[in-house]
N, C-alpha and C positions, 0 to 999 in steps of 0.2 A: 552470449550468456555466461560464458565461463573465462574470460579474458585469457591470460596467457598458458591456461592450463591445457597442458595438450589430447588433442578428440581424443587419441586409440586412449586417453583415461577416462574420460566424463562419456564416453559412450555407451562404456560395461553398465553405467546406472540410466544414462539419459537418451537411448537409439534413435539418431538422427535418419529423417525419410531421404530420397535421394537427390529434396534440394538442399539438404544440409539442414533442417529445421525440426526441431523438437517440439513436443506438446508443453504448454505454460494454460496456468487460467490467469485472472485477474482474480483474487478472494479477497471478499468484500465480511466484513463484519456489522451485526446487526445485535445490539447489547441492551436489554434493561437493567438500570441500575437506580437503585433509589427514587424510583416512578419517572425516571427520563428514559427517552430512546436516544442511546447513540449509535450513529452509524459510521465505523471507519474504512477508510477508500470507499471509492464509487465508478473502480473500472473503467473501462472506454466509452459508455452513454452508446446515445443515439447520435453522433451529428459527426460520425468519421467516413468520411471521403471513401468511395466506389475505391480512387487508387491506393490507398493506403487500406484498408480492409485488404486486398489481394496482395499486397503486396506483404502482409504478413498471416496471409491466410486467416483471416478471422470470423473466429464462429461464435456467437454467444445466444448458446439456449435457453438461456433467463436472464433477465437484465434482473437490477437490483429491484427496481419497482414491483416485478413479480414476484421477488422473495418478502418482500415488505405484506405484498396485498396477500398472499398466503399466510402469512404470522396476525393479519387483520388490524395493519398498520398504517395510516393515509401517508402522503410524502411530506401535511402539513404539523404531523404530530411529531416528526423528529426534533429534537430540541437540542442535537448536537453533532456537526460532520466532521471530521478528524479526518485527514489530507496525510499522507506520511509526507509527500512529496510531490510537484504539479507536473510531474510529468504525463502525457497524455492517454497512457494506459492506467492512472492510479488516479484521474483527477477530471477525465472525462464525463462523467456521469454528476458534476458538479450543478451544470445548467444539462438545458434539452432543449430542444426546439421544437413547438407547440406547431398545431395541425396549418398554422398559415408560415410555418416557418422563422416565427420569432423566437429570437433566443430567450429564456425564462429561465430562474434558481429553481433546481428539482425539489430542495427542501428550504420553502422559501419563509418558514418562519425560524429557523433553526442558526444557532453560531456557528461558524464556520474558522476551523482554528488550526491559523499556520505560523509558519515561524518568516519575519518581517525577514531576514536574510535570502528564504527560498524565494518567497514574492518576489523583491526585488532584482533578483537573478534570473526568475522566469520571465521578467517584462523586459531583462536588457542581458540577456545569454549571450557568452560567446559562441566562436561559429561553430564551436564543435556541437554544443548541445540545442541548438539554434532549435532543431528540426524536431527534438523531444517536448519542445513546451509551446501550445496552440492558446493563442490569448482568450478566446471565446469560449474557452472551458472555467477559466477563473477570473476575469477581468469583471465579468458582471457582480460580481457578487460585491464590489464595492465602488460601482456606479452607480451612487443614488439609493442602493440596496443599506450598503450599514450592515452587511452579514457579517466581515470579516473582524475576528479578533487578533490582532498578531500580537509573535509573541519572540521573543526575545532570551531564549535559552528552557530549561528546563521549567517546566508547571503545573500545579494539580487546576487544570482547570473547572474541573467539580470534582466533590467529593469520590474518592477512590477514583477517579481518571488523571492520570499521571502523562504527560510529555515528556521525553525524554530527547534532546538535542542529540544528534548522533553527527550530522554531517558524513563526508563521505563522497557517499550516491551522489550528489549533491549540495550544495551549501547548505540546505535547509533543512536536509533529510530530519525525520525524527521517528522514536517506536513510539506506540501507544501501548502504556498499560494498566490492565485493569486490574485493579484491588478490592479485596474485600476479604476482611480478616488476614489469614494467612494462603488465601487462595492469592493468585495472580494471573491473570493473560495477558500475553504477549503478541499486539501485530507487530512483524520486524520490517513490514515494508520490503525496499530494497536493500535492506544492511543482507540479510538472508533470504534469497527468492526461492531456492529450493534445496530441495535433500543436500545433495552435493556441495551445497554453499554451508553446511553444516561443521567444514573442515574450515577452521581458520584462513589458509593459505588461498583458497577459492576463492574469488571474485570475478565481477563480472568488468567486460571492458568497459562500459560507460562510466563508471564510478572515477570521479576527477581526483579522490586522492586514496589509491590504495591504500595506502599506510594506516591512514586513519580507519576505513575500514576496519581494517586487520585488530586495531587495538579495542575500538567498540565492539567488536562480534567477541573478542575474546573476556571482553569485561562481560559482556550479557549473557553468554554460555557457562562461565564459572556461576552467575546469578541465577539463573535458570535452573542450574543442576543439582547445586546447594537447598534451592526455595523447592523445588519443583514446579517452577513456572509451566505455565500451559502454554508452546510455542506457538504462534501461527506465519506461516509464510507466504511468501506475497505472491508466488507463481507456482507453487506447487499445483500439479493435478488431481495427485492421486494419493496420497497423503499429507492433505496441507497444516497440521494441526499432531503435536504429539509434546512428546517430553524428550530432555535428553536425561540420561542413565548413567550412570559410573561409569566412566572412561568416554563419554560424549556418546554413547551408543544412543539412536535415536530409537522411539517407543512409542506408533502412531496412537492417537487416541480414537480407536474403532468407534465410536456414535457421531465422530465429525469427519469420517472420511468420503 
């Protein structure tokens, strides 16, 4: 989670149990905007593997379906899914597999919009990232479906919903953010998963090009702190949602924690 930053520092914030593992969620965003529903990321679904559940200990107390059916939402009224990245904890909850075990789109009348670069690296990944992208989380959606819109660098794909290309994490990686007037929210995905990644120099191992990183977090935090964007981060648990302050001090926003 913290690539070459060493434990006795990311521990004082992040206390690791004694198989060396930290607490992360998956935060999943649920936005009306101009009488659309968009939803960005969709977490790990239903259809991961007995050995990979244990094998990163995973628990999830509501899936996104239950925060939808609570808000009084069907899965067929979303009209827009926003993927930062298809790797299989941000992009699992894409399809589900229905009571006879067929894979199905969770929001199946809805656009689904990624950048053509991340696609085509999740269906033909090198071997290091081989094991983070599960085709059956995103390959249906443009089998015969027509859900996928790709997209090819930054886009307001509707009014006030902005893509922003980041790369990085990934080829494809990208944030989502929301506008309206002089408000703004910000999902960062994996450019920032949590508190700790708040410091430029932090990242995480899996990101194939540091550097890049480093210079997108650095442009979005100057953006952030100037506008007063509303952050959200992609694995925070316990503060996933705040501001940054004069001098990058972070400033949860207590009604999203």
């Amino acid at each position: 989670m913290f690539g070459v930053v060493p434990k006795v520092l990311w521990e004082k914030q992040k206390p690791a149990d004694r198989n060396n593992m930290i607490d992360a969620s998956c935060v999943c965003i649920i936005a009306r905007m101009n009488g659309r529903v968009i939803v960005c990321e969709t977490g790990i679904g239903n259809k991961i593997s007995e050995k990979r559940a244990q094998q990163f200990a995973i628990r999830e107390p509501e899936d996104l379906l239950h925060a939808l059916q609570r808000l009084g939402i069907r899965p067929e009224e979303v009209d827009a899914v926003v993927t930062t990245h298809l790797h299989w904890d941000h992009a699992g909850g894409l399809t589900r597999r229905n009571q006879l075990g067929a894979l199905q789109l969770t929001f199946p009348k809805a656009r689904h919009f990624i950048q053509r670069s991340e696609w085509d690296f999740a269906v033909h990944p090198d071997v290091r990232s081989k094991s983070s992208y599960l085709i059956d989380d995103f390959t249906p959606l443009a089998d015969g479906h027509n859900a996928v819109e790709f997209l090819t660098g930054d886009a307001e794909v509707l009014p006030g919903v902005h893509l922003r290309h980041v790369g990085g994490h990934t080829p494809g990686s990208q944030v989502l953010i929301l506008q309206s007037g002089e408000l703004a929210c910000v999902v960062t995905g994996d450019l920032v998963c949590q508190t700790p990644h708040l410091r430029v120099p932090w990242n995480m191992s899996a990101d194939l090009e540091p550097l890049r990183v480093f210079e997108q977090k650095a442009r979005l935090f100057e953006e952030a702190e100037r506008h007063r964007w509303l952050l959200v981060l992609s694995h925070e648990p316990d503060q996933p949602a705040g501001y940054l302050e004069d001098g990058g001090r972070w400033r949860p926003e207590p009604r999203l924690a």
